[in-house]
Rosetta silent file (secondary structure, phi, psi, omega in degrees, C-alpha in Angstrom):
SEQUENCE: XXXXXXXXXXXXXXXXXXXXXXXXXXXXXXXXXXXXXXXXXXXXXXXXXXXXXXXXXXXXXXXXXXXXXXXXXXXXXXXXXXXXXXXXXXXXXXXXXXXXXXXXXXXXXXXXXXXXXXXX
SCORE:     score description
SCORE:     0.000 S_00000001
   1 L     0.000  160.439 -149.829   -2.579    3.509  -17.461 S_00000001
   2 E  -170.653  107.588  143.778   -1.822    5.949  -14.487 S_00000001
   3 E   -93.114  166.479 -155.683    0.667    5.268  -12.175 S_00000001
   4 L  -140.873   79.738 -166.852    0.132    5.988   -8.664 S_00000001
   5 L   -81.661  117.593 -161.745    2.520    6.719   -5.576 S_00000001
   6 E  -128.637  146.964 -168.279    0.764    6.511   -2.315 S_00000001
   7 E  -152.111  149.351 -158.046    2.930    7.297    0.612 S_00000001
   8 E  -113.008  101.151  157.703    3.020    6.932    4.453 S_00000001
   9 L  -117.054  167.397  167.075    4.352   10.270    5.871 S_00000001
  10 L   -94.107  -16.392 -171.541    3.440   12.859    8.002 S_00000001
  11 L  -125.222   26.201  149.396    3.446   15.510    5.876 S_00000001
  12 L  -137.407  160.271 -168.498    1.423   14.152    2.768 S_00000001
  13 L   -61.136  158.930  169.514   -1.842   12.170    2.340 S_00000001
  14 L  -119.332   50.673 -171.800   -1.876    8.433    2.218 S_00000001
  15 E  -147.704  153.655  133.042   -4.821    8.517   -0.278 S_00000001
  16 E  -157.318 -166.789 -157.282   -5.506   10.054   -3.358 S_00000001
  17 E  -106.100  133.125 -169.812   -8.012   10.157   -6.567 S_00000001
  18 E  -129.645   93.625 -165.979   -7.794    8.392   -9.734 S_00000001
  19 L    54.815 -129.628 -179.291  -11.048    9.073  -12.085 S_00000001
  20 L   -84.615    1.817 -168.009  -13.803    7.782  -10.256 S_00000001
  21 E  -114.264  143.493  168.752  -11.893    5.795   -7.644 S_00000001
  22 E  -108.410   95.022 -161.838  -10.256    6.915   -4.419 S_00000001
  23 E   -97.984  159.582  159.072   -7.311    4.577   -3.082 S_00000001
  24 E  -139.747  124.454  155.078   -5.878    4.839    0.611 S_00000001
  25 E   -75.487  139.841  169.589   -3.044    2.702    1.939 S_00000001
  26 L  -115.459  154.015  175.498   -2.765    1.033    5.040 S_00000001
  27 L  -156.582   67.983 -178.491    0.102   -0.505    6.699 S_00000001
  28 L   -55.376   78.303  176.892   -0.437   -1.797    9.676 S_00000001
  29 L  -127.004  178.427  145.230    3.543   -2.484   10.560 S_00000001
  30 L  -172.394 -171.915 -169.704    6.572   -1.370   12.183 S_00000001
  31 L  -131.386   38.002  161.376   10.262   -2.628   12.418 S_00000001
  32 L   -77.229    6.158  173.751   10.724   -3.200   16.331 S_00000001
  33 L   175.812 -169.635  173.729   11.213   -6.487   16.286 S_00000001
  34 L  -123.291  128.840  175.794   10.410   -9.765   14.633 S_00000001
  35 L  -170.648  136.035  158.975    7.011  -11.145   15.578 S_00000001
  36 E   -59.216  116.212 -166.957    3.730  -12.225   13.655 S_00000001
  37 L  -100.533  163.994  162.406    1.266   -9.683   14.301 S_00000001
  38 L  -119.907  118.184  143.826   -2.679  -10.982   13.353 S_00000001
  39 E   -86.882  135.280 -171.455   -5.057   -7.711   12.012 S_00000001
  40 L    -8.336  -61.354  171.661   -8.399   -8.018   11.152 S_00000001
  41 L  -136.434   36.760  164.691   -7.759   -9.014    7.254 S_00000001
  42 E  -164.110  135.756  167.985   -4.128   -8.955    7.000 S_00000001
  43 L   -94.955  142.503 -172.959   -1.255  -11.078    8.777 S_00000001
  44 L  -149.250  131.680 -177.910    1.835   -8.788    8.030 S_00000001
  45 E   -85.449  130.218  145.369    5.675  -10.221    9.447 S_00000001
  46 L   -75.537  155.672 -178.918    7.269   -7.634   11.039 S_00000001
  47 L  -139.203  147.571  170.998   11.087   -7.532   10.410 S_00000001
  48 L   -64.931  163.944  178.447   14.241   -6.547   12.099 S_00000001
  49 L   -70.862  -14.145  171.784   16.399   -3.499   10.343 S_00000001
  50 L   -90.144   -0.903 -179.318   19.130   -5.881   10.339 S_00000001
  51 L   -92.230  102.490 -161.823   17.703   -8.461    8.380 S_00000001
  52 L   -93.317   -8.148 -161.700   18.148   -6.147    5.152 S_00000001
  53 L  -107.504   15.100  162.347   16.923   -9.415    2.538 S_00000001
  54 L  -111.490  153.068  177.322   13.130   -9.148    4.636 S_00000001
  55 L  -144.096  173.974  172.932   11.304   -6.607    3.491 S_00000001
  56 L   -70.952  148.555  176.992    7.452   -5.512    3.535 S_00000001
  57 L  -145.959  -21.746  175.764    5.824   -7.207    0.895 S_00000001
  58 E  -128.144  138.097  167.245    1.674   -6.640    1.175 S_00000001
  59 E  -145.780  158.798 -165.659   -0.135   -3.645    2.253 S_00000001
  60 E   -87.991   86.705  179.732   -3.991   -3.151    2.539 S_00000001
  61 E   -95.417  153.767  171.281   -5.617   -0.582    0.225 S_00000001
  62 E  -141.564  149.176 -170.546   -9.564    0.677    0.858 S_00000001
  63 L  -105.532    1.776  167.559  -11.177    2.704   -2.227 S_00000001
  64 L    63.442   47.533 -161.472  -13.103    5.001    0.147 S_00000001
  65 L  -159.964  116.872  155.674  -16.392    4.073   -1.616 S_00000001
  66 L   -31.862  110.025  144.687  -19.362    2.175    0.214 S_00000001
  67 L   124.409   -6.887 -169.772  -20.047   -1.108   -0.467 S_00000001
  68 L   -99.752  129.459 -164.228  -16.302   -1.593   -2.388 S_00000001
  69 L   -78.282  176.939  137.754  -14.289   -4.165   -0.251 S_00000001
  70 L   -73.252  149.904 -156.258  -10.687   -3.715    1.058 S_00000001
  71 E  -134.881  141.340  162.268   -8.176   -5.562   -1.095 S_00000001
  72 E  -100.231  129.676 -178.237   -4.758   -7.031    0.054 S_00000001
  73 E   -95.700  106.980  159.961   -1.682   -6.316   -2.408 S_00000001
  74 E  -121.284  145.949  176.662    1.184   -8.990   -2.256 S_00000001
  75 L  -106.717   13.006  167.046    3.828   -8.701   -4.628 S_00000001
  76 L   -81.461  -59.301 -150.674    4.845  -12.568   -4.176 S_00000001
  77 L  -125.621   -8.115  139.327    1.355  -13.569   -4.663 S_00000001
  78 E  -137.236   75.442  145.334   -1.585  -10.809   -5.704 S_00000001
  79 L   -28.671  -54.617 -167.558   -0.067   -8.383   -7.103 S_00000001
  80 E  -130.043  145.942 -169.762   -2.941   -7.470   -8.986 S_00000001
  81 E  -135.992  171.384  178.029   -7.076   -6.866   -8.249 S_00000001
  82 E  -139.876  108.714 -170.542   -9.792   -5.834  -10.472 S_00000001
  83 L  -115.418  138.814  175.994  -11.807   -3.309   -8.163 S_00000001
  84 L  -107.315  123.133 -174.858  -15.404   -2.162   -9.606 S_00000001
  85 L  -158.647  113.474 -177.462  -16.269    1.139   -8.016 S_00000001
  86 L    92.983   32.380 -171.356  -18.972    3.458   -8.988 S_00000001
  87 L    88.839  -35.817  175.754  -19.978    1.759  -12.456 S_00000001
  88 L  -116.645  171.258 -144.719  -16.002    1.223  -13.402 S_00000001
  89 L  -113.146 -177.064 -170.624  -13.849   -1.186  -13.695 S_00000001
  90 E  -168.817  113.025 -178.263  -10.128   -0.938  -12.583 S_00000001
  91 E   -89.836  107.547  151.877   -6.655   -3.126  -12.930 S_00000001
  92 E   -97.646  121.348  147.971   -4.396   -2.328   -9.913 S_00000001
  93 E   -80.237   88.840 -155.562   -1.372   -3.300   -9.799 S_00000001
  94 E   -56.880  111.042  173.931    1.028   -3.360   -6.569 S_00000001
  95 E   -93.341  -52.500  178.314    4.575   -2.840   -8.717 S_00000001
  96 E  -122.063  158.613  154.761    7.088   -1.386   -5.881 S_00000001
  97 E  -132.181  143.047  167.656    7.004   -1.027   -2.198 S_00000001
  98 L  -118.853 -165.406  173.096    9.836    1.340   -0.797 S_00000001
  99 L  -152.476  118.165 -178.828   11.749    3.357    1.757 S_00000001
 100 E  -131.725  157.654  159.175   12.488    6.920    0.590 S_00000001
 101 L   -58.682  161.577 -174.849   13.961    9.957    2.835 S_00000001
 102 L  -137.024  119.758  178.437   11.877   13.144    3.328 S_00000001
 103 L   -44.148  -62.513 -174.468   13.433   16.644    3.171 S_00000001
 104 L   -43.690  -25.775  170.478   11.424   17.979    6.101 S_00000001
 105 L  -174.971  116.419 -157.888   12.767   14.919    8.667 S_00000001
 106 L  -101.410   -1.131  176.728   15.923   13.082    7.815 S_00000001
 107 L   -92.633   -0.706  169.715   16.338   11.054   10.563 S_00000001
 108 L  -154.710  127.854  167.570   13.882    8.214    9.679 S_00000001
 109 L   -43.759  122.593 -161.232   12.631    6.594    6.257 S_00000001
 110 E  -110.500  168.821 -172.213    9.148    6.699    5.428 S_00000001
 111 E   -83.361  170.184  149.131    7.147    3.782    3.158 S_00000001
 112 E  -119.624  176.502 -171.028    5.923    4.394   -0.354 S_00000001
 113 E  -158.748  107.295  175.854    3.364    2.165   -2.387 S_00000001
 114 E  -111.513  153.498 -171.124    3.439    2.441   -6.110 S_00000001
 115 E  -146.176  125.477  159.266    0.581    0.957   -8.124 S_00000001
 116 E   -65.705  123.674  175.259   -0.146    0.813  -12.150 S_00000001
 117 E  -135.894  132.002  170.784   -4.261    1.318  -12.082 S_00000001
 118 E  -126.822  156.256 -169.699   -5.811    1.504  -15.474 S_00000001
 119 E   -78.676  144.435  173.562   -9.536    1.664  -16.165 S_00000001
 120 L  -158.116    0.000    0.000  -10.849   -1.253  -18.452 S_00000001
């Protein structure tokens, strides 16, 4: 098993390679306000900064692979996917979503996305 921290920053990728598979995160969000956004294959609640007990809870991975779908991660309710890509098979697992600081620019908290993905 190989964990895997994918992270939405400006100054690092929000993709990288695991064996034969290639993950990228998406997150369509932001936290101006509270209103139900609709995106192609994911409804995602935005929340205010003052409601600190909502948080982000699904984000939208693509494996960068023809023909391999996009898969939604919730950690209420699928957590976990079985992605086949290239001949293997793959358990991903959504574990944490975060907020971490970045030395390079401290004035605003960027997401992270950590995922267990083991080959099976």
């Amino acid at each position: 098993m190989k964990l895997v921290k994918l992270v939405l920053n400006p100054f690092e990728p929000n993709h990288q390679q695991v064996g034969n598979l290639n993950m990228m995160v998406h997150a369509p969000y932001t936290k101006a306000g509270l209103t139900k956004e609709t995106y192609p294959k994911l409804d995602d609640l935005i929340v205010e900064e003052k409601q600190s007990e909502s948080r982000l809870r699904r984000v939208l991975v693509s494996f960068m692979c023809p023909g391999v779908d996009e898969y939604e991660f919730d950690l209420d309710n699928k957590a976990s996917h079985r992605v086949e890509v290239k001949g293997h098979n793959y358990e991903i697992t959504l574990t944490e979503i975060g907020e971490e600081e970045i030395s390079q620019f401290k004035a605003q908290k960027f997401l992270y996305f950590i995922f267990n993905v083991e080959e099976i």
